[in-house]
N, C-alpha and C positions, 0 to 999 in steps of 0.2 A: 380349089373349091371354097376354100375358105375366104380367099379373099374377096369373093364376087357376094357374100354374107353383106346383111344389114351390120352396122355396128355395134347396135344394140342385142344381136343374137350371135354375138361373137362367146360371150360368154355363157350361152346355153351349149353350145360346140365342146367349149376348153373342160366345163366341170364334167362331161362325157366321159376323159381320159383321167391318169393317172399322173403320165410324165410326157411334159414337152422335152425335144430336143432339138437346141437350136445348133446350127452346124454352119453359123457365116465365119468366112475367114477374115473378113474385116468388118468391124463394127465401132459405130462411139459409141452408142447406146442404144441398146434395145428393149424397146415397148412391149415388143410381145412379153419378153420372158415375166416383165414385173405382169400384164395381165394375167399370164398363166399363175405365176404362184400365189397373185390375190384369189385366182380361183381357185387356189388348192393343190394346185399341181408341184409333182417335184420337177425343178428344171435340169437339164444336163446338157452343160455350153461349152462349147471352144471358149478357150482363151483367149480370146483377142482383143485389143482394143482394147474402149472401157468397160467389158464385161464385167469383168472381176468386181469391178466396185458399185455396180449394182445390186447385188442382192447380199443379205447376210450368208454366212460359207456353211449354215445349217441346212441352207434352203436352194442352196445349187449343188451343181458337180462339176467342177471346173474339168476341161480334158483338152489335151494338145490337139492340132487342126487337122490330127490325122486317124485314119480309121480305126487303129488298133488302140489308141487310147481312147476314144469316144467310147468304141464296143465296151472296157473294160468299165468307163464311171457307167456306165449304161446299165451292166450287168450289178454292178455296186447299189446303183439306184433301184434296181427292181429287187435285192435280196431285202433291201432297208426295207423294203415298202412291205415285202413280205411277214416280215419280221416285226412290223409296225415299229421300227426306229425312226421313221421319218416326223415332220413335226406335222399335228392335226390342221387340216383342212384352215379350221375355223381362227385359228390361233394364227395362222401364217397370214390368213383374209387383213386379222387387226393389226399383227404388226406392221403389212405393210400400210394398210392408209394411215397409219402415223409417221409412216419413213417417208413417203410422197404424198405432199398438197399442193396445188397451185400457186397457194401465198407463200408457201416454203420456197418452191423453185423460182419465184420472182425474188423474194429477198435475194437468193443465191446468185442470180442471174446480175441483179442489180451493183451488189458487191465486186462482179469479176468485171463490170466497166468501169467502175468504180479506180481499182487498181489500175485496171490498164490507164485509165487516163491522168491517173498520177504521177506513172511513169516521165522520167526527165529524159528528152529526147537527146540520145547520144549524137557523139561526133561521127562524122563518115569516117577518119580514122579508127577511131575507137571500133565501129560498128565491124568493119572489113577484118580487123583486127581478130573480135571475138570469132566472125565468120571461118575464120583461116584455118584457126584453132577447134573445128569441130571433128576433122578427122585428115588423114594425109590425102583422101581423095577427095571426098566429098567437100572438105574443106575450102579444097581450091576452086569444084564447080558450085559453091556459093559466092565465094569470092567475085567468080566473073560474073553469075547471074546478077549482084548487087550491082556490077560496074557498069553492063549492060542496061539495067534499070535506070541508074542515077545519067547515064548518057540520053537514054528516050526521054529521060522529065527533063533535061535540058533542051534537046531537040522541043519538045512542043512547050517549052519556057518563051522559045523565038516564036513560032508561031500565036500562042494564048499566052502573054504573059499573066501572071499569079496577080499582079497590081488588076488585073482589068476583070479577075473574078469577084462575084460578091460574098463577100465574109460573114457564114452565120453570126447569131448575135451569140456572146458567152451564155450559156445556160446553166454552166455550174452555182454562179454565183446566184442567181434566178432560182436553182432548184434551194439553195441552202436558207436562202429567204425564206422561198415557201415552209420549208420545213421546219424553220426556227418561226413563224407564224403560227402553223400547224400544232408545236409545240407549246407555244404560251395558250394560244386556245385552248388547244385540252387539257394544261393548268386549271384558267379561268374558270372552266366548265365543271374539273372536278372540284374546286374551291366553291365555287355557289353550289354544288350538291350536296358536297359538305355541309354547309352555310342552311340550305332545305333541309336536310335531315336534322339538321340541331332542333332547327326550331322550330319541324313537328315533333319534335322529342320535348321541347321545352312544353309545347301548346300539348301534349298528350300528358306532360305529367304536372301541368297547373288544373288543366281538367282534371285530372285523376284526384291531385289534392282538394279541389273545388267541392269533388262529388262526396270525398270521404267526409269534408268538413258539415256538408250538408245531410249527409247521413245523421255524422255525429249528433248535431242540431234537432235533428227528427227523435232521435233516440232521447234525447234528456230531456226536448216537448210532453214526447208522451211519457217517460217515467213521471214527471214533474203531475203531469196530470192525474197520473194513476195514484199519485200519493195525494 
């Protein structure tokens, strides 16, 4: 039922309840559980995946993908709640929008291709090598699936050779321009702010001394007259 909800009234549903339980056996990451605890909710997840390192360990109950550990953080989760051990509603809403923003997960995002494309491509030696060494079984059927691979890109090497596709243009070098552009501009920018602000500060305090001076000038007018 929930899922046939507008988006927007997903979270009038969640603040209803007390405690979500998610129960997938595999996961990278899941959405729901961070919407549930921005609504307050205590979560109570399997282990799986990148669970775990989604939410702080205050604000979940980790439990094996089987029913008698789920039951027990389950049972954990509703004595806390009773007991008011758990953390407030409101307090769990702020931590997370400052654990997740969009600009956050782009920068994040942006770094892990960042890396990968740093990466120095290894030898096919080398690479079948590390393959081999990942276990006494698995090791060997990566081994063949590598060998298999490097045999099909040769097969359509004959057919489409690599010379006759066309090579995007580098864009690393493209983006570091920009951004070293980007960078002196916002210099520039904050140099003539600076450069503004002085010299409304200079024009505020020639005025100010202007105003005193003419004060003064008033004042010793009329004493002079008074005497």
């Amino acid at each position: 039922m929930l899922g046939m909800l507008e988006h927007r009234k997903v979270r009038d549903v969640l603040v209803q309840g007390d405690i979500l339980i998610n129960t997938s056996l595999t996961e990278a990451f899941c959405i729901a559980i961070v919407e549930a605890a921005c609504c307050g909710l205590q979560v109570v997840s399997t282990k799986v995946g990148g669970v775990p390192e989604v939410l702080p360990p205050d604000l979940i109950y980790l439990a094996e993908p089987n029913d008698q550990s789920l039951r027990e953080e389950l049972e954990r989760a509703i004595a806390d709640k009773r007991a008011g051990r758990n953390v407030p509603p409101f307090v769990a809403h702020n931590r997370i929008k400052l654990l997740y923003t969009w600009r956050d997960v782009a920068h994040r995002t942006e770094r892990v291709y960042k890396r990968v494309a740093d990466l120095v491509e290894r030898e096919t030696k080398e690479r079948l090598s590390r393959y081999y060494s990942c276990g006494p079984l698995s090791g060997k059927l990566f081994v063949i699936a590598a060998v298999l691979n490097i045999w099909f890109m040769c097969f359509l090497q004959i057919f489409q050779p690599s010379q006759k596709i066309e090579i995007t243009p580098e864009l690393q070098r493209t983006y570091i321009l920009k951004s070293n552009a980007n960078q002196k501009n916002s210099k520039e920018e904050q140099r003539s702010q600076k450069r503004t602000l002085l010299e409304c500060e200079d024009s505020l305090t020639n005025g100010t001394s202007s105003k005193i001076l003419r004060r003064s000038n008033r004042k010793r007018t009329k004493s002079k007259k008074e005497l």
